[in-house]
Phi, psi and omega in degrees: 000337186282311203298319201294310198306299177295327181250008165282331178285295183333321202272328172304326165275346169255353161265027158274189168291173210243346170291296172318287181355272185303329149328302188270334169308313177283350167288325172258357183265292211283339188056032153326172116292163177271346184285323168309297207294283191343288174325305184306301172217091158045058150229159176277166174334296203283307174350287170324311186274324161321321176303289164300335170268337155308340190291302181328293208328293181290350163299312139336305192288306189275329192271001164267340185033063136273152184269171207305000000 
């Protein structure tokens, strides 16, 4: 059941955006701040955290196979 899992998370991470994306990977791989992340590309801070919890959100969401 984990390998089903693992590519269900996957395919849900290529369908954010390539901004979100690299936002929530760096954050949870690289252990950045959002205040680094912001700062790197020229967005603010509450930006940046908007970002990233949509991001969660819709990964939950899909991985719950609720629709959009």
């Amino acid at each position: 059941m984990m390998q089903f899992e693992i590519i269900a998370f996957e395919q849900a991470l290529d369908r954010l955006s390539k901004r979100d994306r690299y936002i929530l990977v760096t954050r949870l791989l690289h252990r950045r701040s959002f205040d680094e992340i912001a700062q790197e590309l020229g967005l603010s801070y509450k930006g940046v955290t908007t970002v990233y919890y949509r991001a969660i959100k819709k990964i939950r969401k899909e991985l719950r196979g609720e629709e959009g």
